[in-house]
One Martini backbone bead per residue (centre of mass of N, CA, C, O) as a GRO file, in nm:
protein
  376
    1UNK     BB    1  -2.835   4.237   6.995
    2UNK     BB    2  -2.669   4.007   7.177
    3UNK     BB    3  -2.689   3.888   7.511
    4UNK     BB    4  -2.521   3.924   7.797
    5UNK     BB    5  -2.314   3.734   8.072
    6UNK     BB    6  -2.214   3.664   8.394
    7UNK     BB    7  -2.007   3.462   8.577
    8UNK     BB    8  -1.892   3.459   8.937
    9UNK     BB    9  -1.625   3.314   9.135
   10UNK     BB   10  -1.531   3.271   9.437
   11UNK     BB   11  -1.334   3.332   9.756
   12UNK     BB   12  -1.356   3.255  10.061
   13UNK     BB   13  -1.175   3.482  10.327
   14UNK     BB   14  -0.981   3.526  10.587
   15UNK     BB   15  -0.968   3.872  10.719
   16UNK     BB   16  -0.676   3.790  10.833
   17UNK     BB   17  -0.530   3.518  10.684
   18UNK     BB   18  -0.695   3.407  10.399
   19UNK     BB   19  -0.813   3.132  10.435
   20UNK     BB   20  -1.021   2.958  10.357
   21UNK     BB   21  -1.394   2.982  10.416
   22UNK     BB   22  -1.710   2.814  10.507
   23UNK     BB   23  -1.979   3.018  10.409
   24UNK     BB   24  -2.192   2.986  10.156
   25UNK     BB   25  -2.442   2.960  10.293
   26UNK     BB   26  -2.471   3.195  10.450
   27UNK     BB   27  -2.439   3.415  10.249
   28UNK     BB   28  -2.697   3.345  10.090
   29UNK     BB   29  -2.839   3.433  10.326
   30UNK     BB   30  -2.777   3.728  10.384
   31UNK     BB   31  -2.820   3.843  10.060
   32UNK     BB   32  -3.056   3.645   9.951
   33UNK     BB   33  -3.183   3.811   9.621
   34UNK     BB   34  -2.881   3.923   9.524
   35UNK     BB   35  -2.718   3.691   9.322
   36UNK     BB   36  -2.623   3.504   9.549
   37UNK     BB   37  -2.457   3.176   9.518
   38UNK     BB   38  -2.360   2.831   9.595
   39UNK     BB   39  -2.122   2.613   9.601
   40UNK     BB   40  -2.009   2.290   9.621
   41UNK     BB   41  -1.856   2.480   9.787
   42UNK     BB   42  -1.797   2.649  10.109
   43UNK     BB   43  -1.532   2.848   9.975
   44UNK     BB   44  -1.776   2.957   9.775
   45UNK     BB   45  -1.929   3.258   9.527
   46UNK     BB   46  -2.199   3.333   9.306
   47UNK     BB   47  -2.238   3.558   9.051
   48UNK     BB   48  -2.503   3.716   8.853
   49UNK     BB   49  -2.604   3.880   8.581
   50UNK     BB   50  -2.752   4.074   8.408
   51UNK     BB   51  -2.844   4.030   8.050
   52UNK     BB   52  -2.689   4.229   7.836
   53UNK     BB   53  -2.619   4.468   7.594
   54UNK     BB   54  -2.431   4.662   7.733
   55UNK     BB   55  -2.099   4.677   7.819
   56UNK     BB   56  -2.162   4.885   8.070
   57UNK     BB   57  -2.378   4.762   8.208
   58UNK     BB   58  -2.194   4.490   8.252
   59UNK     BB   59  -1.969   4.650   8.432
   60UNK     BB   60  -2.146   4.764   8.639
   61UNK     BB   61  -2.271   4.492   8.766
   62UNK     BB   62  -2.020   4.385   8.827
   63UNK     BB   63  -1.908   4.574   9.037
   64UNK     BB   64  -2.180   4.506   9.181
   65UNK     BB   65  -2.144   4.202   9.273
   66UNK     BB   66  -1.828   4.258   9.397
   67UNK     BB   67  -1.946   4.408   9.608
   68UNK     BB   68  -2.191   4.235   9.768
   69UNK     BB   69  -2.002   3.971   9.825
   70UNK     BB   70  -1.821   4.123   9.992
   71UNK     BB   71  -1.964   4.259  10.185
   72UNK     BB   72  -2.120   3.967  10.277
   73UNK     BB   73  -1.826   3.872  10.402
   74UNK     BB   74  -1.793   4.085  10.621
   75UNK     BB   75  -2.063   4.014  10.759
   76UNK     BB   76  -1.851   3.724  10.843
   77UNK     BB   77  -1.537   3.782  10.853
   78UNK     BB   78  -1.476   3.811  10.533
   79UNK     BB   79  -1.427   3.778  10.205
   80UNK     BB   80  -1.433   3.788   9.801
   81UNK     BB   81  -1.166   3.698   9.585
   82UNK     BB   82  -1.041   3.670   9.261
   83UNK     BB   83  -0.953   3.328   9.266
   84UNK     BB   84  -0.916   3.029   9.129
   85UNK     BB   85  -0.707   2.940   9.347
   86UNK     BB   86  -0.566   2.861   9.685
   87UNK     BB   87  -0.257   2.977   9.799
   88UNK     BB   88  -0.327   2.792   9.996
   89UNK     BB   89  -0.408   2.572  10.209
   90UNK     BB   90  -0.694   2.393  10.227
   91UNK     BB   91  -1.009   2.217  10.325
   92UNK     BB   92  -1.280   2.104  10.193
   93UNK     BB   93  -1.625   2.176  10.187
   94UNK     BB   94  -1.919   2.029  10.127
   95UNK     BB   95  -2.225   2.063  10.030
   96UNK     BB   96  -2.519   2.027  10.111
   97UNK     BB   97  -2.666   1.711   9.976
   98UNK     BB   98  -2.706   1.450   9.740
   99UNK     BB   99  -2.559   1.558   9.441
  100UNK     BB  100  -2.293   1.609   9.616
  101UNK     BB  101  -2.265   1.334   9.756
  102UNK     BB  102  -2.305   1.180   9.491
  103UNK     BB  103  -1.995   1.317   9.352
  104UNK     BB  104  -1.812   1.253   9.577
  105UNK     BB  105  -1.799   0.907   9.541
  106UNK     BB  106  -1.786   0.902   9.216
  107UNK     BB  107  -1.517   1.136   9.210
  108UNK     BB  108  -1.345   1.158   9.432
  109UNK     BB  109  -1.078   1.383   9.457
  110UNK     BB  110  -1.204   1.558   9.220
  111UNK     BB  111  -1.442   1.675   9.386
  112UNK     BB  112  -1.279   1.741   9.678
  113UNK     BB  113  -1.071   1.959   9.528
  114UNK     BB  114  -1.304   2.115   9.363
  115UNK     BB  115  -1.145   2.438   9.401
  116UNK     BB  116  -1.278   2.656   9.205
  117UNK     BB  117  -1.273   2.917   8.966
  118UNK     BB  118  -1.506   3.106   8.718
  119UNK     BB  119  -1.578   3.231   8.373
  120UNK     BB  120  -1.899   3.263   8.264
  121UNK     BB  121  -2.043   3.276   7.935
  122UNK     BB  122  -2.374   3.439   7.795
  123UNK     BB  123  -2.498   3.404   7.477
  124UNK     BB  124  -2.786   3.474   7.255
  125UNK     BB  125  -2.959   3.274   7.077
  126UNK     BB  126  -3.207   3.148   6.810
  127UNK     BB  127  -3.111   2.837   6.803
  128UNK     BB  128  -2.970   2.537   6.846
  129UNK     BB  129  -2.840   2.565   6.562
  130UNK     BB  130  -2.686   2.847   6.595
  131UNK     BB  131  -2.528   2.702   6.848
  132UNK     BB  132  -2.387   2.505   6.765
  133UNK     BB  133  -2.229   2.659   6.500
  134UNK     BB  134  -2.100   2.834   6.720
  135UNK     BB  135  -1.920   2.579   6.849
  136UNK     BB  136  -1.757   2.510   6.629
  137UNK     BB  137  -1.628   2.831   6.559
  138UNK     BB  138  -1.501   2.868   6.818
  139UNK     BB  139  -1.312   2.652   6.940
  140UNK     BB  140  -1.031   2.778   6.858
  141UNK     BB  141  -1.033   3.030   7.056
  142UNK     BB  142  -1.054   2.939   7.386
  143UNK     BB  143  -0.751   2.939   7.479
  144UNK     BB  144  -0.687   3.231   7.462
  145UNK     BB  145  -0.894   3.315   7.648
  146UNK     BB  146  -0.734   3.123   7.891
  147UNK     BB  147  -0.498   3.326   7.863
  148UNK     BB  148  -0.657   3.593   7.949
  149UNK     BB  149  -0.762   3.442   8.262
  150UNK     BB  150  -0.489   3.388   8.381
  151UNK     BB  151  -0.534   3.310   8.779
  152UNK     BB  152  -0.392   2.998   8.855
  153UNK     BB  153  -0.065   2.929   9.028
  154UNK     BB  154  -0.176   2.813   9.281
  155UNK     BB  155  -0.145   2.504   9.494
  156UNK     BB  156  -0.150   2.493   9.810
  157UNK     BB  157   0.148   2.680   9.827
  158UNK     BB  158   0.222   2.615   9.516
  159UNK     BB  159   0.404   2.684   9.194
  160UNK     BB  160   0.293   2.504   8.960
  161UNK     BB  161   0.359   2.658   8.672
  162UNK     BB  162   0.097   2.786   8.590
  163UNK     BB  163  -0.160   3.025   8.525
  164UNK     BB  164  -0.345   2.768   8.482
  165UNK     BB  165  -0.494   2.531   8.729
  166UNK     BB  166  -0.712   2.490   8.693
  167UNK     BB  167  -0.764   2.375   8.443
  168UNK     BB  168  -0.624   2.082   8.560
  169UNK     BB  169  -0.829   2.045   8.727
  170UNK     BB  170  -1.089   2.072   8.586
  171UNK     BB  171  -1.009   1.813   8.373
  172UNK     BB  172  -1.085   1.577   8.555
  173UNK     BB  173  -1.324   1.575   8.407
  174UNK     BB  174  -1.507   1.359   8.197
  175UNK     BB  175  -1.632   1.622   8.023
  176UNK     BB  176  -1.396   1.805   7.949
  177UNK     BB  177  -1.328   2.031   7.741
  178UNK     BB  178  -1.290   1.959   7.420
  179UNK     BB  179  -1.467   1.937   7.081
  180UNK     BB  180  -1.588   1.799   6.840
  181UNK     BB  181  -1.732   1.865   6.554
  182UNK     BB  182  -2.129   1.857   6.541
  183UNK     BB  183  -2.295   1.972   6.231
  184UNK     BB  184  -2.573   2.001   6.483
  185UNK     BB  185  -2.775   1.925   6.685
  186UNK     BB  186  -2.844   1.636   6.657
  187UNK     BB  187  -2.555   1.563   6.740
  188UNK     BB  188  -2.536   1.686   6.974
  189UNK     BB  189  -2.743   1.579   7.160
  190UNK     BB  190  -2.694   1.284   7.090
  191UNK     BB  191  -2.403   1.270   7.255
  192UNK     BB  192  -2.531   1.353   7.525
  193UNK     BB  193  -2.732   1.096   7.540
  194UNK     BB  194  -2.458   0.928   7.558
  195UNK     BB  195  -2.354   1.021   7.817
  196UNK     BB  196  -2.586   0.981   8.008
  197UNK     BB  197  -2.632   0.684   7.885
  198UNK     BB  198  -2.371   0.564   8.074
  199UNK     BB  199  -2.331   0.636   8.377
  200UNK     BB  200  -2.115   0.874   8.468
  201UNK     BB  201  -2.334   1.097   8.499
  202UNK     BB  202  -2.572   1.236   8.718
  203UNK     BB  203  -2.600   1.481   8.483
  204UNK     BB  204  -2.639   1.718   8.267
  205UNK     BB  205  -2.465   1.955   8.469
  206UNK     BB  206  -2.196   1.785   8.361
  207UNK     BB  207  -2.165   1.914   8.140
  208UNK     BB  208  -1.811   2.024   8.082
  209UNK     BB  209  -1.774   2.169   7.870
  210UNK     BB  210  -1.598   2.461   7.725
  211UNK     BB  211  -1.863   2.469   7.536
  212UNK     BB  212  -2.238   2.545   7.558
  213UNK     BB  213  -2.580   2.442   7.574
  214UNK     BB  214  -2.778   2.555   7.784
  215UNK     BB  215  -3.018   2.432   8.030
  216UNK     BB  216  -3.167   2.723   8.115
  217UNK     BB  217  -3.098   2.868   7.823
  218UNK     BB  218  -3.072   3.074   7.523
  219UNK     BB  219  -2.771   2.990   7.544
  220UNK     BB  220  -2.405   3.016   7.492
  221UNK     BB  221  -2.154   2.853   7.705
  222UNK     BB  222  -1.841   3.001   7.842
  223UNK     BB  223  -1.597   2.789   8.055
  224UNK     BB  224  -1.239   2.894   8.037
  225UNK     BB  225  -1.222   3.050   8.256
  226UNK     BB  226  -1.115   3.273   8.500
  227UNK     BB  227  -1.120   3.405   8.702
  228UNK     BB  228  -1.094   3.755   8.749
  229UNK     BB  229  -0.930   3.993   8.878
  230UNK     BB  230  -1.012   4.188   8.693
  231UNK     BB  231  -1.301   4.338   8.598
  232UNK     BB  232  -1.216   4.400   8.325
  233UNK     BB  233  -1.143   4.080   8.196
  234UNK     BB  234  -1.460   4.041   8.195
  235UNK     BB  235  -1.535   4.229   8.006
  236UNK     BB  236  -1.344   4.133   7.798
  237UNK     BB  237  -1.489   3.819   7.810
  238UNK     BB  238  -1.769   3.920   7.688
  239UNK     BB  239  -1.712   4.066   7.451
  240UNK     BB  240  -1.541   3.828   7.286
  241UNK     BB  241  -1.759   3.614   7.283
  242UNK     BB  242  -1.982   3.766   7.148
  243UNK     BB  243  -1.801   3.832   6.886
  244UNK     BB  244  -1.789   3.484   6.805
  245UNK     BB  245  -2.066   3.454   6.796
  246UNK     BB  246  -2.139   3.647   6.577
  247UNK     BB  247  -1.956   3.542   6.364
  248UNK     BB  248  -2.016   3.245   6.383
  249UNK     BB  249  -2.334   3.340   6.267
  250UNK     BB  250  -2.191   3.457   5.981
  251UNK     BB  251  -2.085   3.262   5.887
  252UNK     BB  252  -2.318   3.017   5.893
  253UNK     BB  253  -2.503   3.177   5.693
  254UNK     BB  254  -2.222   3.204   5.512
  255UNK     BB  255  -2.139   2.885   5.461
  256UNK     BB  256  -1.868   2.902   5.664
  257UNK     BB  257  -1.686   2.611   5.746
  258UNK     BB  258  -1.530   2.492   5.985
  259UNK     BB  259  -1.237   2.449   6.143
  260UNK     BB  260  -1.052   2.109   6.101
  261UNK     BB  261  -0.992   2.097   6.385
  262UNK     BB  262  -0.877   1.905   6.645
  263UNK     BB  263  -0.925   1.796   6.992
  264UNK     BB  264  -0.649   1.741   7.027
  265UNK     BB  265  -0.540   2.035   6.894
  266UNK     BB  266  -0.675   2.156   7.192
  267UNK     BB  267  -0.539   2.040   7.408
  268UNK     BB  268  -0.314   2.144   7.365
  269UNK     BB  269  -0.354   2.455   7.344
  270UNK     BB  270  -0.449   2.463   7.613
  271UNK     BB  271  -0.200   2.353   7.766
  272UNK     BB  272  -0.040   2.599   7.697
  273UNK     BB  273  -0.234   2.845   7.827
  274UNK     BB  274  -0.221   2.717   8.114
  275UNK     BB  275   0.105   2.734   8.116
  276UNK     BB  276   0.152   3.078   8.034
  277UNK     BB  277  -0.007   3.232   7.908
  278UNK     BB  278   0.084   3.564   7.793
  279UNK     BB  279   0.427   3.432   7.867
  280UNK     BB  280   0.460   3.320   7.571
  281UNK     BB  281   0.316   3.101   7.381
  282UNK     BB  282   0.054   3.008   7.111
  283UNK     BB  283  -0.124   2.844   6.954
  284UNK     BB  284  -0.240   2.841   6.652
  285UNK     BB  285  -0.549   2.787   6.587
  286UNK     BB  286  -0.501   2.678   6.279
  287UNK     BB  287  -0.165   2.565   6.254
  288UNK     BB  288  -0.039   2.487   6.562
  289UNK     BB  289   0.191   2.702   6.602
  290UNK     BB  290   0.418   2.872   6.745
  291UNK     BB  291   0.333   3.212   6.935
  292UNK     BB  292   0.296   3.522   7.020
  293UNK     BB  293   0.036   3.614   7.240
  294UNK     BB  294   0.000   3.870   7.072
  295UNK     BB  295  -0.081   3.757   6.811
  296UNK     BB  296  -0.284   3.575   6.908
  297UNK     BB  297  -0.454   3.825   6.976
  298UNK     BB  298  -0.475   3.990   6.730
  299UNK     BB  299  -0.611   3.784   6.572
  300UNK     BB  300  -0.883   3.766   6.737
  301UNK     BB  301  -0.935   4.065   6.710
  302UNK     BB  302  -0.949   4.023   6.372
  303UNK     BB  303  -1.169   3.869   6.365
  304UNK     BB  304  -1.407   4.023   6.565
  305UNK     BB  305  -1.406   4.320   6.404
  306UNK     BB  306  -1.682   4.320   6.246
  307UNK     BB  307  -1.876   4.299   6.497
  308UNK     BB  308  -1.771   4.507   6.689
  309UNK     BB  309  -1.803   4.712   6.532
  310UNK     BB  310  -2.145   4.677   6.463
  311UNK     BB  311  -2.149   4.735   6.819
  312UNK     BB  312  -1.963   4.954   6.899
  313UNK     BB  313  -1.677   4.765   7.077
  314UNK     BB  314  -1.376   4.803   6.948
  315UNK     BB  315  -1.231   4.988   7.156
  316UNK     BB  316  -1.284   4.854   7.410
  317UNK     BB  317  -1.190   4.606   7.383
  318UNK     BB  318  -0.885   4.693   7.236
  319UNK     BB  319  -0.826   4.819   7.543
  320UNK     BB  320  -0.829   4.621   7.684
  321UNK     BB  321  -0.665   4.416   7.613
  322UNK     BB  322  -0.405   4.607   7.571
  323UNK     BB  323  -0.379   4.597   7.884
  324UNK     BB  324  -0.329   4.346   7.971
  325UNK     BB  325  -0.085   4.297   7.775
  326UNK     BB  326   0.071   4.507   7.969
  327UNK     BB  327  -0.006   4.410   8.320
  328UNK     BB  328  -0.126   4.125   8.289
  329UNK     BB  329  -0.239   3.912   8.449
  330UNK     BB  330  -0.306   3.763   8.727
  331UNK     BB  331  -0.090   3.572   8.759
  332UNK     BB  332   0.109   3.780   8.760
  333UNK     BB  333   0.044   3.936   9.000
  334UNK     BB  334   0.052   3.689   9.199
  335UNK     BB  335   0.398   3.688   9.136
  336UNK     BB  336   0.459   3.956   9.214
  337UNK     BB  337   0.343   3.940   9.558
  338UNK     BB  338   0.501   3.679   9.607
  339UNK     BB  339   0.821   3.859   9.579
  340UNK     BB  340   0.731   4.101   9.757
  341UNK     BB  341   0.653   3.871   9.953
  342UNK     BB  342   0.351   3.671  10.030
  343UNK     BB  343   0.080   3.488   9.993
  344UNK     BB  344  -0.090   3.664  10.163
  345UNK     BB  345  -0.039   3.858  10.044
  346UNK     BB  346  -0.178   3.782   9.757
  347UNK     BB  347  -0.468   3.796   9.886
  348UNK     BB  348  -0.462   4.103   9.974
  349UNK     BB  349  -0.439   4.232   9.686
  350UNK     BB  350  -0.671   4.051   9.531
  351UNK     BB  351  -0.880   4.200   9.716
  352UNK     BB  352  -0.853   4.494   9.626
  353UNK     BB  353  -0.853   4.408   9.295
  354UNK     BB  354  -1.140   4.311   9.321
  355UNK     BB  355  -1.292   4.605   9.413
  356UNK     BB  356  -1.229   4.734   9.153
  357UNK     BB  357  -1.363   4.890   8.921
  358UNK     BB  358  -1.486   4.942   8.622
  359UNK     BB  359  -1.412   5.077   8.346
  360UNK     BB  360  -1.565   5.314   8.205
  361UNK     BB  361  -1.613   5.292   7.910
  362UNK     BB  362  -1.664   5.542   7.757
  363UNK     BB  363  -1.308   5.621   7.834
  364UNK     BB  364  -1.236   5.436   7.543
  365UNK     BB  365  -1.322   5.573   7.355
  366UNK     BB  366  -1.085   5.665   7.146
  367UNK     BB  367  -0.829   5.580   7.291
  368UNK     BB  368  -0.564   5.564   7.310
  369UNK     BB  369  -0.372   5.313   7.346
  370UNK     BB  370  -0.210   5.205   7.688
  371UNK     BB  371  -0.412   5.429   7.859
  372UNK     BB  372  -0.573   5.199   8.092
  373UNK     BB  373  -0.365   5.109   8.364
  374UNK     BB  374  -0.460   4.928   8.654
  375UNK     BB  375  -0.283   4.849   8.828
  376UNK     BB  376  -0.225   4.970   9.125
   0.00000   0.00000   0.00000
């Protein structure tokens, strides 16, 4: 069974009146070497688990990682919380390095607001060739996944109207979002090394693809998600990625090729689950027309049931889902939040529901669908 990883990437607010605040060094100086580091903002904070073969491994890391976070931003007077981007007004502080500074130089205004948070999973291949091959065969599924992970409604201040803002904002780095299809490693890489010798960005670092080829680890990285509200959601986005690598990589030895969807019509699609997240249609992966988001989730399910199966993954993913699907994304929750109180209580709600452990998994195996739901 392949390896997965999860990285995720918070928050970091006062814990009184949950503002953003600028810790990101601090934090990373106090917690050591235990898994916690500083991202381009000093607004926020990145927790990488490790690589686990069990989803409950990986459940219990993700939890253990959210309570050290958490932990270490109280012993600066701060939080650490699962929000894709900041319900107040912001003023971002770029973290020191040359980097950073040209970085803010030389991407102006986009480099400035990108606070934004998300959650990356990294799955194991065994070589660039079947990372490619499964490149070409999830993306069309990758909408689906930011519909499942949308977190990020407010902006500013302001109800965005989108369930994942976060996508809107991120997607203006120039190489962000969908890919044509690759058809091989020497493609992918040949593509990549032509736009880092076009001179716009700074470095490899910068591929922003939806999925790409990790350069530091050999995983293909899944990019697409809002950091995840509830940790369960994260486990679940987790297990569903390793599922379509699995699936994507027996396509390709049983010589089954990539569906020819134009990354035109998945910038639509991303468009959609970013705009309405699971409280609308979605775009089918296929077809290009809208359906109900339940169908388009049961469709995921229906795809990965064979790998999920194999890996005896599929009761539990099968129940993280339609815990989702009934109580809701993080965006539904943080405007449900909003309606009941004000932003800062959206803040204050989200800190409480970032330390929610995730379900041990084990009491998923077997059980009734919707009988999971932890939304209080």
């Amino acid at each position: 069974m392949r390896r997965v990883g999860v990285e995720e990437e918070f928050l970091i607010v006062d814990a009184a009146d949950g503002h953003a605040v600028p810790l990101g060094d601090l934090l990373e100086r106090l917690n050591g070497d235990d898994g916690l580091s500083r991202e381009m903002k000093q607004e926020q904070i990145e927790t990488c688990t490790l690589p686990r073969i069990s989803l409950d491994e990986l459940a219990r890391d993700i939890t253990v990682r959210r309570l050290s976070a958490d932990s270490t931003a109280r012993a600066a007077g701060a939080r650490s919380v699962a929000l894709a981007t900041s319900p107040l007004h912001v003023k971002t502080t770029t973290s020191p390095g040359l980097r950073y500074e040209r970085m803010i130089e030389r991407f102006g205004l986009t480099a400035v607001e990108q606070l934004t948070c998300g959650c990356h999973v990294h799955v194991e291949i065994e070589s660039d060739e079947e990372g490619v091959a499964v490149l070409d065969r999830i993306r069309i599924w990758l909408p689906v996944l930011m519909a499942i992970t949308a977190n990020s409604p407010f902006w500013n201040a302001t109800d965005s109207g989108y369930a994942s803002y976060r996508s809107q904002a991120w997607n203006r780095w120039p190489t962000a979002g969908p890919c044509e299809i690759f058809g091989s490693a020497d493609a992918y890489h040949r593509q990549v090394n032509e736009i880092l010798g076009s001179g716009v960005l700074l470095d490899r670092g910068q591929i922003y693809f939806d999925a790409r080829l990790s350069h530091r680890h050999r995983t293909v990285e899944v990019r697409v998600g809002d950091v995840c509200l509830f940790a369960d959601d994260a486990v679940l986005l987790a297990g569903l990625v390793r599922g379509l690598v699995e699936t994507a990589a027996r396509q390709w030895r049983e010589g089954v090729p990539p569906a020819p969807v134009s990354a035109t019509q998945l910038r639509l699609a991303s468009w959609q689950a970013g705009r309405f997240g699971l409280d609308g249609d979605l775009l089918d992966p296929l077809t290009g027309r809208p359906r109900p988001a339940f169908e388009v989730a049961m469709a995921l399910l229906d795809h990965v049931h064979a790998a999920l199966k194999s890996q005896d993954e599929f009761d539990v993913v099968e129940s993280l889902l339609f815990q989702v699907l009934t109580r809701g994304t993080g965006a539904a929750r943080q405007r449900a939040a909003f309606a009941e109180r004000s932003l800062c209580h959206v803040i204050a709600d989200a800190v409480h529901i970032t330390s929610l452990p995730a379900t041990p998994l084990q009491t998923l195996r077997g059980l009734p669908l919707l009988a999971t739901d932890q939304s209080s």
